[in-house]
KEMIVO-51983 format. One record per residue: residue in one letter; chain; x, y, z of N, C-alpha, C in turn. Coordinates in Angstrom, 3 decimals, m for minus. Layout:
N
+------+-----+----------+----------+----------+----------+----------+----------+----------+----------+----------+
: type : mol :      nxx :      nyy :      nzz :     caxx :     cayy :     cazz :      cxx :      cyy :      czz :
+------+-----+----------+----------+----------+----------+----------+----------+----------+----------+----------+
:    a :   A :        X :        Y :        Z :        X :        Y :        Z :        X :        Y :        Z :
...
+------+-----+----------+----------+----------+----------+----------+----------+----------+----------+----------+
//
This chain:
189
+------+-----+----------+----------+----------+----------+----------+----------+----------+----------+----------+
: type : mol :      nxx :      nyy :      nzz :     caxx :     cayy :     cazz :      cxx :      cyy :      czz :
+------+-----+----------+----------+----------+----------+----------+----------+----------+----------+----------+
:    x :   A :    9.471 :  m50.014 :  m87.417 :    9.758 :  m48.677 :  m87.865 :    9.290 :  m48.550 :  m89.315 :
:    x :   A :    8.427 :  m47.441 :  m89.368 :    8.433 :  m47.470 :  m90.892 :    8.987 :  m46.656 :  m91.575 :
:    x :   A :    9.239 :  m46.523 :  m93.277 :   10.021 :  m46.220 :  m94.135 :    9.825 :  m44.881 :  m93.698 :
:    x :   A :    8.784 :  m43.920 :  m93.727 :    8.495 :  m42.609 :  m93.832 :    9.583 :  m41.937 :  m92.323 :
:    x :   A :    9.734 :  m42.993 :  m91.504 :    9.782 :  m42.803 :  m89.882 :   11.672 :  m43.205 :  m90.328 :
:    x :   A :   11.901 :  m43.815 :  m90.376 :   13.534 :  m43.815 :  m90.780 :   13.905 :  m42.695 :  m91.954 :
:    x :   A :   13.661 :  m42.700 :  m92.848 :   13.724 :  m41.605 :  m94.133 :   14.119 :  m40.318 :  m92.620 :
:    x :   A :   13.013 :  m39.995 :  m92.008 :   13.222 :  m38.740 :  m91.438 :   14.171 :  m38.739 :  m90.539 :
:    x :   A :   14.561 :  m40.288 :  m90.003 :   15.665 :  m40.136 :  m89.019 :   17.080 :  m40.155 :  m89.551 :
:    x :   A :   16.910 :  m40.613 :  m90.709 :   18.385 :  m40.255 :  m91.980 :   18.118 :  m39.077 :  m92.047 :
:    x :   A :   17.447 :  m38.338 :  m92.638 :   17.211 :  m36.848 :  m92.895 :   18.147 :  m35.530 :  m91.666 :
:    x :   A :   17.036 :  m36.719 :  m90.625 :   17.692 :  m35.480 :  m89.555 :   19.536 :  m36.052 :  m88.963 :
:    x :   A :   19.423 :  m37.068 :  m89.387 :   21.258 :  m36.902 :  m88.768 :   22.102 :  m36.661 :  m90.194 :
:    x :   A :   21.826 :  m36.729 :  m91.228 :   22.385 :  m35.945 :  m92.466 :   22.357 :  m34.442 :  m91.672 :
:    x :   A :   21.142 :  m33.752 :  m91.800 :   21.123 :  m32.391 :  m91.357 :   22.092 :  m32.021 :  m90.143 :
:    x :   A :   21.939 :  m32.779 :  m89.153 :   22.715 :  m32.504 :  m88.221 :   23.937 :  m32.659 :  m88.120 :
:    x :   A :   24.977 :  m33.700 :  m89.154 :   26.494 :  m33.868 :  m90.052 :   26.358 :  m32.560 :  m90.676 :
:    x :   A :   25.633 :  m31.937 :  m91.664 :   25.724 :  m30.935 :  m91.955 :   26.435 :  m29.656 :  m91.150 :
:    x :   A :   25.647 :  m29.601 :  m90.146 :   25.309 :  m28.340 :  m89.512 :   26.377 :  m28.336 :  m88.697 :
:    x :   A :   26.944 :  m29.782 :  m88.244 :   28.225 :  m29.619 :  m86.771 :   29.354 :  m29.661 :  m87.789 :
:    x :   A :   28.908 :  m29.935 :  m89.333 :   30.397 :  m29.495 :  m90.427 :   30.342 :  m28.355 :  m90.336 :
:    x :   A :   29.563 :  m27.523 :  m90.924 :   29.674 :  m25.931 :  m90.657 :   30.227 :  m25.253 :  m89.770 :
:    x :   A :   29.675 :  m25.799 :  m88.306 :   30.596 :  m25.314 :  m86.974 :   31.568 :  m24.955 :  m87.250 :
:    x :   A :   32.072 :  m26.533 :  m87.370 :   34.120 :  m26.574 :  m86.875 :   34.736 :  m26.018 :  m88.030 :
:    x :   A :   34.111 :  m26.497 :  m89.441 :   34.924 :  m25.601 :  m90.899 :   34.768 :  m24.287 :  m90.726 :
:    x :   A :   32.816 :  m23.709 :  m90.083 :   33.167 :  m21.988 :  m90.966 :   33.800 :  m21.813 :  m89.524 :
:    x :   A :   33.582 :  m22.074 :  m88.049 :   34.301 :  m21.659 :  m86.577 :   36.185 :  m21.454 :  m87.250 :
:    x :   A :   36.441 :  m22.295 :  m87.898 :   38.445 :  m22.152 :  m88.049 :   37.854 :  m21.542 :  m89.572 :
:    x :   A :   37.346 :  m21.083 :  m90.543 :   37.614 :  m20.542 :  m91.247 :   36.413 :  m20.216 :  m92.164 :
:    x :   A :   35.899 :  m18.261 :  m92.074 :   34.429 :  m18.384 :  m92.864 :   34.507 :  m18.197 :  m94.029 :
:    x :   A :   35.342 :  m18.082 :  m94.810 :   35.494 :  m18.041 :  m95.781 :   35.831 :  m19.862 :  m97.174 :
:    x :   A :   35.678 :  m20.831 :  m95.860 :   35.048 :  m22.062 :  m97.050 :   34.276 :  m22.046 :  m97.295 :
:    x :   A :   34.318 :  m22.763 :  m98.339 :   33.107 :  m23.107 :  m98.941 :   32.356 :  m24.103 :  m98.916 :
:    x :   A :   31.060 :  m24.545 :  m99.516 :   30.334 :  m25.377 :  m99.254 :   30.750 :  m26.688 :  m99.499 :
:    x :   A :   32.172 :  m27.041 : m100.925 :   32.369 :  m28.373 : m100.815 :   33.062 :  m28.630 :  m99.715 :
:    x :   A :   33.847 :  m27.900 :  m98.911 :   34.484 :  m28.088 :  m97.979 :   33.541 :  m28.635 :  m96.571 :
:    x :   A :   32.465 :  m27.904 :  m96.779 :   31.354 :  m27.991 :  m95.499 :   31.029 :  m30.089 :  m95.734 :
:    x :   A :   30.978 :  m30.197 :  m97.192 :   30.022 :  m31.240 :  m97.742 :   31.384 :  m31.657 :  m97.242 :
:    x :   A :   32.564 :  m32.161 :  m97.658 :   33.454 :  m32.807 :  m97.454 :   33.636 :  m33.320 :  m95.957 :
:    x :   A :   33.684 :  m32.764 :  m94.699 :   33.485 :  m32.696 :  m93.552 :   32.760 :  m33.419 :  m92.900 :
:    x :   A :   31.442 :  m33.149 :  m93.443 :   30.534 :  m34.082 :  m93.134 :   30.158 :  m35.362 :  m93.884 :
:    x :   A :   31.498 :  m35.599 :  m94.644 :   30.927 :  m36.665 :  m95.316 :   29.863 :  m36.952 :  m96.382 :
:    x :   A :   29.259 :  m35.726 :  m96.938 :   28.514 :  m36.615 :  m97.857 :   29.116 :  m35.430 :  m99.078 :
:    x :   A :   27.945 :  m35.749 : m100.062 :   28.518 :  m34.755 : m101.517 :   27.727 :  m34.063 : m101.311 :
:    x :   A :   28.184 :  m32.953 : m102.270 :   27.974 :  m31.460 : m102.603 :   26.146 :  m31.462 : m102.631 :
:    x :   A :   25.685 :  m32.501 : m103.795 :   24.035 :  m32.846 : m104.416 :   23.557 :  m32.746 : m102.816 :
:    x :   A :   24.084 :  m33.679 : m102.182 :   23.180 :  m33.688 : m100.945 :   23.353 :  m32.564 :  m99.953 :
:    x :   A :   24.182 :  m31.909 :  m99.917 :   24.709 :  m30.776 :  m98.950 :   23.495 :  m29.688 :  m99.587 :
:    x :   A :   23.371 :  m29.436 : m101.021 :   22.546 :  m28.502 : m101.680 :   21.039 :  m28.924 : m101.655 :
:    x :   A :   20.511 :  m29.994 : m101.249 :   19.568 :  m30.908 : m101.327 :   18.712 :  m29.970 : m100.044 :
:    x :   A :   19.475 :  m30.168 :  m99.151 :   19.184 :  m29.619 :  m97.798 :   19.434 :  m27.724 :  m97.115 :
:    x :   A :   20.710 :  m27.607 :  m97.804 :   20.513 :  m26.133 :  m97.828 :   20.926 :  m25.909 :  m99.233 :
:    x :   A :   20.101 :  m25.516 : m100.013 :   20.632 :  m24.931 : m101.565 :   21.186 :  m23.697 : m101.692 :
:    x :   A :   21.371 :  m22.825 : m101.009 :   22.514 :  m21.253 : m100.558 :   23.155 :  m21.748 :  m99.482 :
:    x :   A :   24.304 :  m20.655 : m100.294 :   24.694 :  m20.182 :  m98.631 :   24.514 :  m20.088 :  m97.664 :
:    x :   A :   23.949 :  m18.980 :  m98.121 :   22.548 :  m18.065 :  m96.831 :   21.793 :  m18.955 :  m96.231 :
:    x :   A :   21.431 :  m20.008 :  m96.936 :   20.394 :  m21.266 :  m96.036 :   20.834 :  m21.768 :  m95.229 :
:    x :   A :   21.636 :  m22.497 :  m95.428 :   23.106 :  m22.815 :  m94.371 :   23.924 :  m21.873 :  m93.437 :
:    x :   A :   24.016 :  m20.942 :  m93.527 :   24.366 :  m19.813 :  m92.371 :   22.931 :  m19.176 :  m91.783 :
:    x :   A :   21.547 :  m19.194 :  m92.449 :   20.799 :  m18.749 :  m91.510 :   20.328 :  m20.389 :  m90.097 :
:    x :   A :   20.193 :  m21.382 :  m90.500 :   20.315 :  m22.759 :  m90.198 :   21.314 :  m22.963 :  m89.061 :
:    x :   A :   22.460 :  m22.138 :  m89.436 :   23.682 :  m22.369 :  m88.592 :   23.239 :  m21.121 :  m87.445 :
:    x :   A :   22.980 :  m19.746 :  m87.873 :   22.641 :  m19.623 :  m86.397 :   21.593 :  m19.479 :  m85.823 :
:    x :   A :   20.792 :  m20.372 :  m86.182 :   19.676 :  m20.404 :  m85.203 :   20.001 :  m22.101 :  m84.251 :
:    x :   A :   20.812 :  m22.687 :  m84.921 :   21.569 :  m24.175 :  m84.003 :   22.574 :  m23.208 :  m83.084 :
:    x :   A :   23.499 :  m22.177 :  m83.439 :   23.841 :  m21.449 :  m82.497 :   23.424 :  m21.006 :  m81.575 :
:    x :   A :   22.103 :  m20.200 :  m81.754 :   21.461 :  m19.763 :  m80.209 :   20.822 :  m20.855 :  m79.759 :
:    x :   A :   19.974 :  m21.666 :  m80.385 :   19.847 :  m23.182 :  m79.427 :   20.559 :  m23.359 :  m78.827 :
:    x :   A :   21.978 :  m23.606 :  m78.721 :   22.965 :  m24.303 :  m77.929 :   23.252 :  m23.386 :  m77.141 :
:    x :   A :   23.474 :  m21.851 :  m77.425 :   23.297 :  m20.614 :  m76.285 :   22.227 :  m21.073 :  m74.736 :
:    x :   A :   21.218 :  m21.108 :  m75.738 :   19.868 :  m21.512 :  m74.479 :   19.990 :  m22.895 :  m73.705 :
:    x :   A :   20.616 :  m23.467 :  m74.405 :   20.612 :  m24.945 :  m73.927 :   21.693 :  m24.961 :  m72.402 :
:    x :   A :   22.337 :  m24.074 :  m72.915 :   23.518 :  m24.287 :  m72.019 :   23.402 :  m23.270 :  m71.089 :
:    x :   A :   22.627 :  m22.203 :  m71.187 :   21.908 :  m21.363 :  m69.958 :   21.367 :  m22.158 :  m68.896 :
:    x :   A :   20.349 :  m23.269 :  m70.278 :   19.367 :  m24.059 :  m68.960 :   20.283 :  m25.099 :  m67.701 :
:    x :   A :   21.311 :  m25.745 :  m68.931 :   22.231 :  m26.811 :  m67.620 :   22.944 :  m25.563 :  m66.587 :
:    x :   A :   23.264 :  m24.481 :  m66.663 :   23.890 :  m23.913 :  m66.360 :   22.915 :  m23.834 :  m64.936 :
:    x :   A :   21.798 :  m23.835 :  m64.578 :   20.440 :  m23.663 :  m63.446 :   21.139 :  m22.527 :  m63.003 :
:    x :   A :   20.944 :  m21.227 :  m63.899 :   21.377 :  m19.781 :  m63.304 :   20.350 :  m19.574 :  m62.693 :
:    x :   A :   19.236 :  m19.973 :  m62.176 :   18.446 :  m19.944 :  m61.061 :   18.691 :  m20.279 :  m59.434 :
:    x :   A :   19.752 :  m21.080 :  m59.612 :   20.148 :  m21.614 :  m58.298 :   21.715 :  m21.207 :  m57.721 :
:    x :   A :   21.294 :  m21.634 :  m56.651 :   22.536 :  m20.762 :  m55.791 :   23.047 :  m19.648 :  m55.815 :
:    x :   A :   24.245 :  m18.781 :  m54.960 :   24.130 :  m17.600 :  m55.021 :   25.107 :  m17.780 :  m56.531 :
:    x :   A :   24.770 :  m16.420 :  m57.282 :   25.113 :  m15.563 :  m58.580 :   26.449 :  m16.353 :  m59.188 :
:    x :   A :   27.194 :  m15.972 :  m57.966 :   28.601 :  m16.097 :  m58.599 :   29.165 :  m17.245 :  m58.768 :
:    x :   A :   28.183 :  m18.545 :  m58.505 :   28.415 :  m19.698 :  m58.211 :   28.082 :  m20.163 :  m59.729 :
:    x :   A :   26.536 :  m19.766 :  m60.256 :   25.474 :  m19.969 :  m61.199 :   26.683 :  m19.001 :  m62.198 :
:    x :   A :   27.109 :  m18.045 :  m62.182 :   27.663 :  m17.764 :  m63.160 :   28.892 :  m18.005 :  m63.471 :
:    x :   A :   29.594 :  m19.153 :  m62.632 :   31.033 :  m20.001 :  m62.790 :   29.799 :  m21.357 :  m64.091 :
:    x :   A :   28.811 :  m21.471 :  m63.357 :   28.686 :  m22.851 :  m64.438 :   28.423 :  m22.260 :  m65.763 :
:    x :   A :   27.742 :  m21.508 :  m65.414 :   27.747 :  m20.887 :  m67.595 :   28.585 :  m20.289 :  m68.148 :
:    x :   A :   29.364 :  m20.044 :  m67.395 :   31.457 :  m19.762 :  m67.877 :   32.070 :  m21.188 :  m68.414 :
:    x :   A :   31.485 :  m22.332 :  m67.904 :   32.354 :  m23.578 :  m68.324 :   30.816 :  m24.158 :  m69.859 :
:    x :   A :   30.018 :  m23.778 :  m69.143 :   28.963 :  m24.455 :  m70.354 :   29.022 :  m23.490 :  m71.550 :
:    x :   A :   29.534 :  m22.323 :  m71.423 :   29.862 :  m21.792 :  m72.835 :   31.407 :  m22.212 :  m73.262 :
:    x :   A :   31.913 :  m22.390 :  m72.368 :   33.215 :  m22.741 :  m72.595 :   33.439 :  m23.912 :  m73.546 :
:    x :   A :   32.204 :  m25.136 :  m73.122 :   32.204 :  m26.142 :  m73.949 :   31.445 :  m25.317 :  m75.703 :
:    x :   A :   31.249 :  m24.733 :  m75.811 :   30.305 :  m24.328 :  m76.866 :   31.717 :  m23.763 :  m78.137 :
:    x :   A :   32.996 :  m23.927 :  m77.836 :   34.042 :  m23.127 :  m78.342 :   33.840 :  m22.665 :  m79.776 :
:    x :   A :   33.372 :  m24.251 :  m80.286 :   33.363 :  m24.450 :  m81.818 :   31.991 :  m23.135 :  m82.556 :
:    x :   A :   31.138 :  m23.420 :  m81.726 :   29.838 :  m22.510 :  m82.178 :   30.127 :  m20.841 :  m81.903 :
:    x :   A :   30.806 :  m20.665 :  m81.130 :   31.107 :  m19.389 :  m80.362 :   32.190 :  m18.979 :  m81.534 :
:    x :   A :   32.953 :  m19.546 :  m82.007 :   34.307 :  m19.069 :  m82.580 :   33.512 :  m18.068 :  m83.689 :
:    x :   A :   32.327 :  m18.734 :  m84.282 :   31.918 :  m18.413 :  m85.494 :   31.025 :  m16.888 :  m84.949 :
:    x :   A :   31.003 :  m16.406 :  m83.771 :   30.612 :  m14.980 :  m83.377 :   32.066 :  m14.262 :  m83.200 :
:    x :   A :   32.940 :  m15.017 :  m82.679 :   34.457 :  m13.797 :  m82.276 :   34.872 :  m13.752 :  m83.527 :
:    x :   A :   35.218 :  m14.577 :  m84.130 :   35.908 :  m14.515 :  m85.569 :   35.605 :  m13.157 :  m86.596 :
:    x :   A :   34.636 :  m12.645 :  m86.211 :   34.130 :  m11.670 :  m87.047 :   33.600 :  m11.875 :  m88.185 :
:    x :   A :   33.129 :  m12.974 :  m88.374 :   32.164 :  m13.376 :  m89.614 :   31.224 :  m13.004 :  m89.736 :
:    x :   A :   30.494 :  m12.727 :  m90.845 :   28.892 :  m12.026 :  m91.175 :   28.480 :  m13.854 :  m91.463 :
:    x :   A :   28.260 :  m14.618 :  m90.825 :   28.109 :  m15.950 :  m91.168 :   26.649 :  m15.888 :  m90.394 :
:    x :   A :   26.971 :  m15.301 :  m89.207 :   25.553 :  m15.170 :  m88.619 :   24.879 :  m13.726 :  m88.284 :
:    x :   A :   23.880 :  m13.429 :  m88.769 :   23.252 :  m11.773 :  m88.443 :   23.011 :  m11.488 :  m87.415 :
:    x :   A :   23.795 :   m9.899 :  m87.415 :   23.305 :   m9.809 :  m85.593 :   21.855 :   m9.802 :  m85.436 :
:    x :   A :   20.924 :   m9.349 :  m86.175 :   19.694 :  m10.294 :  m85.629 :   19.626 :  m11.397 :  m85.028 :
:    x :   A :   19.797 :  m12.349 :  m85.343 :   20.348 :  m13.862 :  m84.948 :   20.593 :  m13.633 :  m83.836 :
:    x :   A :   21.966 :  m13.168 :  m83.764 :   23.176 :  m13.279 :  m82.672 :   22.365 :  m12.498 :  m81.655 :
:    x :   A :   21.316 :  m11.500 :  m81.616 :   20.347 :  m10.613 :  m80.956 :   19.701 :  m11.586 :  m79.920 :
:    x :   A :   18.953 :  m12.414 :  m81.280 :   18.054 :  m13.013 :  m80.553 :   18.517 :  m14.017 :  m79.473 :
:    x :   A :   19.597 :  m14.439 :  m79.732 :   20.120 :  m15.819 :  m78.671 :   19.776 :  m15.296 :  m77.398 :
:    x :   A :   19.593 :  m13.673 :  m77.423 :   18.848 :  m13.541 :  m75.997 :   20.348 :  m13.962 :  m74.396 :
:    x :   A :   21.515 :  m13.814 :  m75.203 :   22.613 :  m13.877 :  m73.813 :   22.404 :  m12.944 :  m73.205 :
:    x :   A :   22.470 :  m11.655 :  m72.905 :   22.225 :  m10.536 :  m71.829 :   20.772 :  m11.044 :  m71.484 :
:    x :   A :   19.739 :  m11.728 :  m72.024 :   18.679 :  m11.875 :  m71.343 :   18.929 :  m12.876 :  m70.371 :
:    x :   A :   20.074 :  m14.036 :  m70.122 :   20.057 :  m14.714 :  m69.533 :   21.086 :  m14.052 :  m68.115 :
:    x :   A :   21.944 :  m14.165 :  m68.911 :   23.251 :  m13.347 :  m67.611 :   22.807 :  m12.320 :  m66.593 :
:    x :   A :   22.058 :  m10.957 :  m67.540 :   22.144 :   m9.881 :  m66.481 :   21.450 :   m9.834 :  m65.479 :
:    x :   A :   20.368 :  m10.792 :  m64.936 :   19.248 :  m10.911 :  m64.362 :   20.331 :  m11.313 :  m62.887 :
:    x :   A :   20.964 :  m12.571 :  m63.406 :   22.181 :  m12.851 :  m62.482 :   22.969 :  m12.301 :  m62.024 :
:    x :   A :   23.425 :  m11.192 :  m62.721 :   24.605 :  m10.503 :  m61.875 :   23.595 :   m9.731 :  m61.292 :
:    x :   A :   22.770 :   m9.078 :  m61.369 :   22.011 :   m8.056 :  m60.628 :   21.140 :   m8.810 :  m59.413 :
:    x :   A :   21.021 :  m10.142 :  m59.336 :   21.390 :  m11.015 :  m57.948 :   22.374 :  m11.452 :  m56.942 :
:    x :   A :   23.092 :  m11.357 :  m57.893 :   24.593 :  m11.353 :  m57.346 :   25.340 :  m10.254 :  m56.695 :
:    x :   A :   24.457 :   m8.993 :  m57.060 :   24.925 :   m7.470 :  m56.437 :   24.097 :   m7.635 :  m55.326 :
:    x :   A :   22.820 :   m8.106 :  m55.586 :   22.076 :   m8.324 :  m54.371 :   22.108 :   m9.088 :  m53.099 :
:    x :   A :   22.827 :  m10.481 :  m53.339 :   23.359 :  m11.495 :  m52.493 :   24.703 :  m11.002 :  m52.010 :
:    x :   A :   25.503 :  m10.188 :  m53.079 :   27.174 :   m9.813 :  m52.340 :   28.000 :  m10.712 :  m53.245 :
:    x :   A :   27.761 :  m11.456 :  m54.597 :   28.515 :  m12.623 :  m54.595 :   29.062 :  m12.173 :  m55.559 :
:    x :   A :   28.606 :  m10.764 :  m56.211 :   29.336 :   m9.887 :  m57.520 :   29.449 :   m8.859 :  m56.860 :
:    x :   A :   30.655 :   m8.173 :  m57.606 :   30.994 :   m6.670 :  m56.967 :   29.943 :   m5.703 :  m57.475 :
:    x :   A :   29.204 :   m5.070 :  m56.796 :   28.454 :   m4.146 :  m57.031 :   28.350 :   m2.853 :  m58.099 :
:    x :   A :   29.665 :   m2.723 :  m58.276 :   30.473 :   m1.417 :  m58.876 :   30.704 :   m2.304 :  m60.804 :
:    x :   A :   30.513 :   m3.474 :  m60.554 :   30.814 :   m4.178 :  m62.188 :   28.663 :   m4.462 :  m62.370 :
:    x :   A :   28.786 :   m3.566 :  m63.586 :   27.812 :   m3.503 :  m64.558 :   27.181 :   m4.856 :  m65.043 :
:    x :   A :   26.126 :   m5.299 :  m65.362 :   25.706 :   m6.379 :  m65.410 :   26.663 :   m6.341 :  m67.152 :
:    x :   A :   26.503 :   m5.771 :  m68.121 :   27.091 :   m5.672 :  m69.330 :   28.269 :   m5.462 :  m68.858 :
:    x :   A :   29.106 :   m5.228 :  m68.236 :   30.757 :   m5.270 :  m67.743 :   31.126 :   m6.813 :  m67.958 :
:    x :   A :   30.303 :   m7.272 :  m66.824 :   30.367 :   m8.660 :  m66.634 :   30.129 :   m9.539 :  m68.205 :
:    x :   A :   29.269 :   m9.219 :  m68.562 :   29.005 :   m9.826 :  m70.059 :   29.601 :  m10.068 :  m70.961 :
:    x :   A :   30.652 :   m8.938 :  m71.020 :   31.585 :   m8.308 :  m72.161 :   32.813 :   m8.890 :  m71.445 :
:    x :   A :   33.284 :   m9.312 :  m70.024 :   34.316 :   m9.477 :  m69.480 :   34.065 :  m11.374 :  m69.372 :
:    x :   A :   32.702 :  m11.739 :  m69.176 :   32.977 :  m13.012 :  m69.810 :   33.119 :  m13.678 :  m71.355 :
:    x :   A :   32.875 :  m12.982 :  m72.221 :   33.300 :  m13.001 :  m73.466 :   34.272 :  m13.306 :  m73.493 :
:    x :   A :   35.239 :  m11.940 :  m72.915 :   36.799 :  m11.797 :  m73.107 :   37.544 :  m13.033 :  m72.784 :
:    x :   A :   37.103 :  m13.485 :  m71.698 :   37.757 :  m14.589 :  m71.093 :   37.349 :  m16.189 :  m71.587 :
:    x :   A :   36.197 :  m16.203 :  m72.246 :   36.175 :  m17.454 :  m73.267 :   36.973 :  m17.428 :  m74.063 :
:    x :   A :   36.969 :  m16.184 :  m74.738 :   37.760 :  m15.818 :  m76.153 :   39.469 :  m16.202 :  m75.875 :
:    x :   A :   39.719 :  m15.754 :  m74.718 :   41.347 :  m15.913 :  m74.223 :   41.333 :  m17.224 :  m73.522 :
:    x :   A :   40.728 :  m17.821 :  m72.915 :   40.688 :  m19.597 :  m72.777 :   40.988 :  m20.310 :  m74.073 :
:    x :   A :   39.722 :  m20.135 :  m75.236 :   40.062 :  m20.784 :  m76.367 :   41.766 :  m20.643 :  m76.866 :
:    x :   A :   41.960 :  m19.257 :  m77.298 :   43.590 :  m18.604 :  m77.589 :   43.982 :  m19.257 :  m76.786 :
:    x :   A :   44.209 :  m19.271 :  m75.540 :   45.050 :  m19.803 :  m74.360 :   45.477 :  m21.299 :  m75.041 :
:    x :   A :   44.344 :  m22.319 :  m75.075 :   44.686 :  m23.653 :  m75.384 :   45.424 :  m23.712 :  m77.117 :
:    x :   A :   45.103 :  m23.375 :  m78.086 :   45.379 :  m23.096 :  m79.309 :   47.004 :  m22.481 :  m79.460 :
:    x :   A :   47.247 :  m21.469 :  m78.494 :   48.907 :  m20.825 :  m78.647 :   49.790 :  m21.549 :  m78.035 :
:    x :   A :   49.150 :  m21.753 :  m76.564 :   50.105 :  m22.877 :  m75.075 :   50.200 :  m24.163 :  m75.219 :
:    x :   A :   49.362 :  m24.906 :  m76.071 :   48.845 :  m26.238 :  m76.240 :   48.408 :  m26.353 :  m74.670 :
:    x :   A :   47.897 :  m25.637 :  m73.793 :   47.388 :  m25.976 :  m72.864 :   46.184 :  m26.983 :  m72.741 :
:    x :   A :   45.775 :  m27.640 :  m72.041 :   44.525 :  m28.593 :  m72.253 :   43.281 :  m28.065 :  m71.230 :
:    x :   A :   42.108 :  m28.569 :  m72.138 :   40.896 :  m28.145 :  m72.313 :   40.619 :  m28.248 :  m70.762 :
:    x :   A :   40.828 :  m28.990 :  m70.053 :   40.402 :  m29.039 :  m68.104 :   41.388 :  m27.691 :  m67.818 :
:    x :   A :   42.998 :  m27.656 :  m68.035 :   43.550 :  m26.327 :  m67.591 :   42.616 :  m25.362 :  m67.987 :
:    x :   A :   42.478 :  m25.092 :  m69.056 :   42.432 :  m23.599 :  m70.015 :   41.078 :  m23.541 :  m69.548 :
:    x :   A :   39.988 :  m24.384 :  m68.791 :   38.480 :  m24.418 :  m68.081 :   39.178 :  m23.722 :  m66.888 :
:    x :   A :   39.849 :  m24.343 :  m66.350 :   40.412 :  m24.029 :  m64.635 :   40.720 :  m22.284 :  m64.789 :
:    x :   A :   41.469 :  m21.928 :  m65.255 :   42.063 :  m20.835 :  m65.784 :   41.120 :  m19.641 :  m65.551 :
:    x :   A :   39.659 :  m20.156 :  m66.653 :   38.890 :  m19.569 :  m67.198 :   37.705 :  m19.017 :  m65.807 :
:    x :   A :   37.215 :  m20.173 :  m65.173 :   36.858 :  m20.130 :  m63.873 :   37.170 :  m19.131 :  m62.711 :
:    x :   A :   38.769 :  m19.470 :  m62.606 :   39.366 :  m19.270 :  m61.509 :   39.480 :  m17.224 :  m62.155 :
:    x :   A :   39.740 :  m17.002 :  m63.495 :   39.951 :  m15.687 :  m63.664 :   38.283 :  m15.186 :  m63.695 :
:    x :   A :   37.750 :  m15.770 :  m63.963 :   36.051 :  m15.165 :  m64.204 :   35.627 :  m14.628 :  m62.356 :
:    x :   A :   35.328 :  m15.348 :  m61.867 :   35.134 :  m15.963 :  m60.632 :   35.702 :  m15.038 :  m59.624 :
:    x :   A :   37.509 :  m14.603 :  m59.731 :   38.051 :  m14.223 :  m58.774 :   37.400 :  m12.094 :  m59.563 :
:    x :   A :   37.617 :  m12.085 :  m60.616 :   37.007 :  m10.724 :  m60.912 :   36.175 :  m10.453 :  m60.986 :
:    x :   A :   34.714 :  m11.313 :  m60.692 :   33.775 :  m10.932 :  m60.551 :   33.392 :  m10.638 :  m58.905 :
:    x :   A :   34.337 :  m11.684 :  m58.267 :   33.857 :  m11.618 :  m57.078 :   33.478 :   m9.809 :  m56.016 :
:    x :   A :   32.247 :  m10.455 :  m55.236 :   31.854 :   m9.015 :  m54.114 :   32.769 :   m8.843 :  m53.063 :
:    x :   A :   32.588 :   m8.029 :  m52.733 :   33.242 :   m7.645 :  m51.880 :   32.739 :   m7.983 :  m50.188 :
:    x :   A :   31.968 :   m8.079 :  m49.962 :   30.958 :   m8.802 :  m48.913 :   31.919 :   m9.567 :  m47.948 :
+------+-----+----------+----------+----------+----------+----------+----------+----------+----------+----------+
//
């Protein structure tokens, strides 16, 4: 391995301590600050600024690792396969895992621009599906592809709450999440 070839593989898991500090600190609270971010991840402030020297560098950084993980979890999700309502139980649990990145869109933070938040391109992934799913029978016909969108939101958002108020655990508050997504989306067929 050479020096130039490690240097970059320190580089990139510094960056990436960075960036999953940001998550979980600005996700529970956007209003820390950067020593707090640096603290988190373990290193100091010099190096936290080294890599993003603003704010703004670090929250534009943060959501574009946000919609990555949006897309990422579309793809495991293979909303291509099987009927609708099946494909759209798995990207109910693969966003579900995403809690920490997601918090930092419900929370109401300007941390990430809705440009950003635009581009992650979610209605480009979902609505294609439910409007297969009206077609197969496996969604109710009468729920809006954006119904559905806005109604799986709701129900991440109240899974997360759910585990956080109930101390319920993360397999329940999934089950929950599923079983309520799933049974209200379902067609009528």
């Amino acid at each position: 391995m050479t020096v130039d070839h490690a240097e970059s593989g320190t580089r990139a898991r510094t960056r990436r301590a960075i960036l999953e500090a940001a998550i979980t600190v600005w996700g529970r609270d956007p209003g820390a600050s950067l020593a707090d971010i640096a603290a988190a991840a373990q290193v100091g402030r010099t190096t936290l600024h080294r890599y993003f020297p603003e704010r703004s560098d670090l929250s534009v950084a943060l959501g574009l690792e946000v919609v990555a993980r949006i897309h990422a979890a579309a793809q495991r999700a293979r909303l291509a396969e099987d009927p609708a309502a099946e494909a759209l139980g798995r990207l109910c649990q693969e966003y579900f895992e995403l809690a920490d990145a997601l918090a930092i869109m419900f929370n109401g933070s300007q941390l990430v621009d809705d440009d950003t938040w635009a581009a992650a391109g979610c209605s480009a992934d979902l609505l294609p599906v439910v409007e297969r799913g009206h077609a197969d029978g496996s969604v109710d016909s009468e729920l809006t592809p954006v119904w559905v969108e806005n109604l799986l939101w709701a129900l991440l958002y109240a899974s997360w709450a759910h585990m956080g108020t109930s101390g319920s655990s993360k397999p329940e508050a999934m089950r929950l999440l599923t079983r309520s997504f799933q049974g209200a989306i379902r067609g009528r067929a």
